[in-house]
N, CA, C and O of each residue as an XYZ file, in Angstrom:
396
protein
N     -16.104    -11.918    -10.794
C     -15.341    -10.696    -10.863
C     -13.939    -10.958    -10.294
O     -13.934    -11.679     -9.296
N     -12.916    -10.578    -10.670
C     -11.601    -10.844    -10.674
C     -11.498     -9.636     -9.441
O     -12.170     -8.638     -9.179
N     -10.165    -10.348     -8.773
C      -9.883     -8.999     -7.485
C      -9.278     -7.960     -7.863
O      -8.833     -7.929     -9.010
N      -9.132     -6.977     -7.085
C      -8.546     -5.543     -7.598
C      -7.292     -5.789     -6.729
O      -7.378     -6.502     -5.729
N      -5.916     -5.104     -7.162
C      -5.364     -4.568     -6.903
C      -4.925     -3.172     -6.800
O      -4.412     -2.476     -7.676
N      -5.347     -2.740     -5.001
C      -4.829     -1.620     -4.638
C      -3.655     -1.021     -4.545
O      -3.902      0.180     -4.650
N      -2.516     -1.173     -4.407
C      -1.731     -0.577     -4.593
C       0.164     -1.881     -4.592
O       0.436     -2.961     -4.069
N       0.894     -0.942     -5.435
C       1.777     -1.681     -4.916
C       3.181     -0.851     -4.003
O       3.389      0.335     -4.262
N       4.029     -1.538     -3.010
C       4.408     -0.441     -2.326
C       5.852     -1.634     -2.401
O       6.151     -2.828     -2.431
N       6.572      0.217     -2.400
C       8.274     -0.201     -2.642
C       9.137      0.402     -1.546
O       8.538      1.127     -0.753
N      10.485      0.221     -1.358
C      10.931      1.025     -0.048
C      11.515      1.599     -0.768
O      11.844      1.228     -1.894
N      11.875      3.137      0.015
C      12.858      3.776     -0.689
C      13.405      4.431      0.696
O      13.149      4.113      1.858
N      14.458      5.713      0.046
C      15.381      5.632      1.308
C      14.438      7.068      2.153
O      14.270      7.164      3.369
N      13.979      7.973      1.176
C      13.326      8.727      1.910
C      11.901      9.503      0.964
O      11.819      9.918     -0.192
N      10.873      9.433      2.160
C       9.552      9.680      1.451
C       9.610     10.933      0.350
O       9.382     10.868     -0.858
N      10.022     12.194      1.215
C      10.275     13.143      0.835
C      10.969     13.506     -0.621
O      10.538     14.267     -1.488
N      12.200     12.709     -0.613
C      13.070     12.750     -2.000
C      12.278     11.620     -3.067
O      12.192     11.902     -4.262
N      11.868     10.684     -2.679
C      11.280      9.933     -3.913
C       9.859     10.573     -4.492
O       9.453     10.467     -5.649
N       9.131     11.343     -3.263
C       7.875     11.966     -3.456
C       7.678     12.970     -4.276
O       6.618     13.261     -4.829
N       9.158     13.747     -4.397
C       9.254     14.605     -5.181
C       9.743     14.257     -6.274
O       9.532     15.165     -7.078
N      10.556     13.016     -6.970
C      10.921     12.423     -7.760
C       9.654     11.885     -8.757
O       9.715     12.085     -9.970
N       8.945     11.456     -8.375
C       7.983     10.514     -8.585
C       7.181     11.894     -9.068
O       7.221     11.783    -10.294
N       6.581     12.947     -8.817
C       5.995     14.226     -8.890
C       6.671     14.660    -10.061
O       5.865     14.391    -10.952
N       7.429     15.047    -10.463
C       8.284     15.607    -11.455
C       8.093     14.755    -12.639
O       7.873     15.325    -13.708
N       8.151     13.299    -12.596
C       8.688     12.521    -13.836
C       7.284     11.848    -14.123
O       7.275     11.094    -15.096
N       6.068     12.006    -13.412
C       4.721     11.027    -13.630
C       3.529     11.902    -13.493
O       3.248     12.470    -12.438
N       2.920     11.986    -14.454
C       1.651     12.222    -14.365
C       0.660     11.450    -12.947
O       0.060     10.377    -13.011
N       0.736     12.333    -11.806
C       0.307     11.335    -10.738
C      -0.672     12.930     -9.493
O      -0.874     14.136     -9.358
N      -0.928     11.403     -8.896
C      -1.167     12.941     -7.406
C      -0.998     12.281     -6.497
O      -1.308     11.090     -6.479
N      -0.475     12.892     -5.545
C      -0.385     12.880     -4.146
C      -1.580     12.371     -3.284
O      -2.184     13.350     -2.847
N      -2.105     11.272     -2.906
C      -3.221     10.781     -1.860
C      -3.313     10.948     -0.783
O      -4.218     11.481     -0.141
N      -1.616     10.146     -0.220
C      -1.221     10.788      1.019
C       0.077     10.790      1.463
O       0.768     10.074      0.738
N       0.953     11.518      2.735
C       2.161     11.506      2.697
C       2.366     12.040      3.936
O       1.796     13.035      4.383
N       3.224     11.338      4.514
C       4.092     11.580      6.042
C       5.636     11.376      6.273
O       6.557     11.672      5.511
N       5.668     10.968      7.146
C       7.316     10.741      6.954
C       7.664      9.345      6.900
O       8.745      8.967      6.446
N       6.560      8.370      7.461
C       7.142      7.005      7.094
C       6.525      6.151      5.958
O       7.064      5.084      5.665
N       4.943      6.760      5.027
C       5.190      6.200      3.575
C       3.790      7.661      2.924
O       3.068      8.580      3.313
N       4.081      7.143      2.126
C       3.248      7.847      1.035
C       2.341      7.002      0.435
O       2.443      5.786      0.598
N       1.362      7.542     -0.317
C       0.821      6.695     -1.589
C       0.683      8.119     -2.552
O       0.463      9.285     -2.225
N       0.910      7.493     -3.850
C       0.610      8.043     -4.761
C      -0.443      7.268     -5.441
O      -0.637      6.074     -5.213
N      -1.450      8.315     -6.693
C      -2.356      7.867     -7.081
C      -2.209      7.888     -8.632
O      -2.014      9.016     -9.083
N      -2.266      6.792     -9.618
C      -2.006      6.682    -11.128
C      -3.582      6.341    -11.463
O      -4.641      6.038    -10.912
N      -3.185      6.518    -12.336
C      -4.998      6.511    -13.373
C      -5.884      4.867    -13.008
O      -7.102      4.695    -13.067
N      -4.924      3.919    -12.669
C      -5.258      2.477    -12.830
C      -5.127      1.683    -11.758
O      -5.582      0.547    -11.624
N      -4.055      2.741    -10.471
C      -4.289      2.060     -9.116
C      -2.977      2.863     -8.181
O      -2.467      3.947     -8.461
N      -2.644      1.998     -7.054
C      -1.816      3.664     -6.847
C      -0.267      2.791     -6.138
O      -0.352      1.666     -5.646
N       0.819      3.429     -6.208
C       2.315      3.163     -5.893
C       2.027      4.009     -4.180
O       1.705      5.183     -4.001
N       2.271      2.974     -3.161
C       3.089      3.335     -2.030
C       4.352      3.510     -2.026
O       5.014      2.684     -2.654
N       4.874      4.325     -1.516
C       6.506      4.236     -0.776
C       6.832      4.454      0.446
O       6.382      5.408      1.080
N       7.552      3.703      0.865
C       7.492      3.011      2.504
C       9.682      3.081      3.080
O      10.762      2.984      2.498
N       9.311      3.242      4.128
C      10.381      3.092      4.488
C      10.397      1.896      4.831
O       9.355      1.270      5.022
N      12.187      1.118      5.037
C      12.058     -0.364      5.267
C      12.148     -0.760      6.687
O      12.356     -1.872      7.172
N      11.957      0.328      7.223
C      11.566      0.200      8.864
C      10.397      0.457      9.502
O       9.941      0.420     10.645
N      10.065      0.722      8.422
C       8.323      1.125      8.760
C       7.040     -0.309      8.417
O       6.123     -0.924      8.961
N       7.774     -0.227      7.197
C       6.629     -1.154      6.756
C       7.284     -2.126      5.250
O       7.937     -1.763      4.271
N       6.771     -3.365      5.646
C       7.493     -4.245      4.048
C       6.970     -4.069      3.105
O       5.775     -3.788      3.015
N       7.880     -4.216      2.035
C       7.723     -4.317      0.508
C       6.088     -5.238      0.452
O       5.695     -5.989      1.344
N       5.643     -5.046     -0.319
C       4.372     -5.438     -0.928
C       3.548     -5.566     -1.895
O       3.843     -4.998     -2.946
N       2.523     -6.198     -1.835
C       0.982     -5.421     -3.078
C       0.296     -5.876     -2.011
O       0.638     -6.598     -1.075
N      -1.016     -5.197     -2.368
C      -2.162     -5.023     -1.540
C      -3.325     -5.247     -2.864
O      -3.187     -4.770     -3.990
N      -4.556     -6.149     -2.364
C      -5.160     -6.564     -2.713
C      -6.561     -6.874     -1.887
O      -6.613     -7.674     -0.952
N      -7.840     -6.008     -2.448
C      -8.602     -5.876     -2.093
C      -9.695     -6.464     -2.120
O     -10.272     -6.775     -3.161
N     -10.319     -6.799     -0.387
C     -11.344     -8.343     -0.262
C     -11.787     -7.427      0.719
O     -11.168     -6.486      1.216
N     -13.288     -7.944      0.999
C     -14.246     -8.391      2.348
C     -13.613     -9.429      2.913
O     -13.032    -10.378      2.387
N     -13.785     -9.151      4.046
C     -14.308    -10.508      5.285
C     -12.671    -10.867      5.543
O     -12.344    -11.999      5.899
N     -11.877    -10.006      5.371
C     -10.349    -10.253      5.531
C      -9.868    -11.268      6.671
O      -8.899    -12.028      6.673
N     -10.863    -11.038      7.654
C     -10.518    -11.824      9.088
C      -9.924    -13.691      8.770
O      -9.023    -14.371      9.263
N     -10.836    -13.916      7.857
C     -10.118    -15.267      7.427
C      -8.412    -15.587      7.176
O      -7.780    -16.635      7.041
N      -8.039    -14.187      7.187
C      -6.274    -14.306      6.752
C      -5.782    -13.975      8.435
O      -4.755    -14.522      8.836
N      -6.361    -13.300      9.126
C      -5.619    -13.415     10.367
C      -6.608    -12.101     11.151
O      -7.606    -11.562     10.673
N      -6.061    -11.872     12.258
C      -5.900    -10.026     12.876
C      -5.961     -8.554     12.267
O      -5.081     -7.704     12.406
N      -7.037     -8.419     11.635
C      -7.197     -7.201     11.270
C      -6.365     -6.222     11.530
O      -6.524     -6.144     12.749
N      -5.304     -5.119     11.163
C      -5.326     -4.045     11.894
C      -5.651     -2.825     11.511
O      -5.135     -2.259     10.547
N      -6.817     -2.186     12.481
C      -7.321     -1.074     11.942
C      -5.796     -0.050     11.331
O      -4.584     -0.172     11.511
N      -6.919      1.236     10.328
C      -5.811      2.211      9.941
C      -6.331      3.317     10.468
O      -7.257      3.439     11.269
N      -5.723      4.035     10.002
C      -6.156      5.899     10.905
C      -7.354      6.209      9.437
O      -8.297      6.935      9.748
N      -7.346      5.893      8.491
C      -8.338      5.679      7.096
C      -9.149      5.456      7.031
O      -9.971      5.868      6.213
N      -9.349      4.355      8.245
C     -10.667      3.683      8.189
C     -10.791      2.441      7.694
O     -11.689      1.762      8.192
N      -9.812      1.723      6.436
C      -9.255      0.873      5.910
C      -8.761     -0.291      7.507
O      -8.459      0.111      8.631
N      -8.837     -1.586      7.067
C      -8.240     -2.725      8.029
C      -7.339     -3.503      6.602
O      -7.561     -3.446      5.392
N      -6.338     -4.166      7.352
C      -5.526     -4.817      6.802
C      -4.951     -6.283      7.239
O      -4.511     -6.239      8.388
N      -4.868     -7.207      6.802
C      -3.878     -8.394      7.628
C      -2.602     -8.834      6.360
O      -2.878     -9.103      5.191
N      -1.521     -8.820      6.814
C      -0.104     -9.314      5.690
C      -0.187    -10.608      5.555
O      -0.018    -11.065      6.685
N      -0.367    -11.541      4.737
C       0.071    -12.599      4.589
C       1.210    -12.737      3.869
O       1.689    -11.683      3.452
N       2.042    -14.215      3.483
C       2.856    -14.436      2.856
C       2.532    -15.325      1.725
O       1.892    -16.296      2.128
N       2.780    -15.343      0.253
C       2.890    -16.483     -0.349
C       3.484    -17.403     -0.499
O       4.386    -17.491      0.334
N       3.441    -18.211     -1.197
C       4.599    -20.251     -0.948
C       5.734    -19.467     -0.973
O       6.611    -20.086     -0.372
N       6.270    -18.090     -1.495
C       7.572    -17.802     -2.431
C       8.450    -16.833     -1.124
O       9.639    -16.607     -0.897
N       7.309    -16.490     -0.546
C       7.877    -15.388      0.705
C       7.582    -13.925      0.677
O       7.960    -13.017      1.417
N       6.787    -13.939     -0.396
C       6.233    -12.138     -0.877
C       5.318    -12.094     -0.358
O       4.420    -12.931     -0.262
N       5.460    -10.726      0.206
C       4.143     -9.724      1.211
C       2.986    -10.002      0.303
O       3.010    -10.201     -0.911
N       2.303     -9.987      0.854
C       0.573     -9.584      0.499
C      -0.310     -9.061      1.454
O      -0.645     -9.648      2.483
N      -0.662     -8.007      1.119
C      -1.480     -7.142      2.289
C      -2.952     -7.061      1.914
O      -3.345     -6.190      1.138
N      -3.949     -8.153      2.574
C      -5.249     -8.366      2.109
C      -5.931     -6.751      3.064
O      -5.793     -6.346      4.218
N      -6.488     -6.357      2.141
C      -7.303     -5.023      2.317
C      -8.536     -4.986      2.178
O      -9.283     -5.441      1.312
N      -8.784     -4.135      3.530
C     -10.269     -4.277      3.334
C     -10.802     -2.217      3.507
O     -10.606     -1.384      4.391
N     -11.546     -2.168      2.066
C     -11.591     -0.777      2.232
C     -12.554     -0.102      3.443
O     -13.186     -0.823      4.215
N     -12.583      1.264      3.508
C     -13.536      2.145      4.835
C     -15.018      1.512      3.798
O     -15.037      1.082      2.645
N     -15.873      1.654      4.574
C     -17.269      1.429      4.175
C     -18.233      3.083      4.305
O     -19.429      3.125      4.015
């Protein structure tokens, strides 16, 4: 079985104005949203938006047993996460979903 990709996440300048941007022009819904990122949800997987002080550009990609990439860090979700980098220098955020 091939891995899933959970989401991919972009910065923008503010949650609020792209949240409502993104709402207007896409058949989408709202998952979740604060002031330092959002996710939105599409039929096939879902767009974060992040501030670039909050959190880096990314994709997230979903595994068990994540600990092999580093330090877990729990989420308020229930979800754990560790960032790695590839040869090229792009985020990758190995995810591990709530059980």
């Amino acid at each position: 079985m091939l891995d899933e990709v959970h989401h991919v996440a972009i910065q923008v300048r503010c949650i609020g104005d792209s949240m409502k941007w993104y709402k207007e022009s896409f058949n989408c819904e709202i998952e979740y949203q604060d002031d330092s990122w959002a996710l939105i949800k599409f039929n096939n997987m879902y767009l974060a938006l992040v501030l670039a002080e909050q959190h880096p550009y990314h994709f997230a990609i979903v595994q068990e047993g994540i600990d092999r990439y580093g330090e877990p860090i729990p989420h308020r979700d229930g979800t754990r996460s560790v960032y790695i980098k590839d040869p090229d220098g792009n985020n990758v955020e190995m995810l591990e979903l709530a059980t």
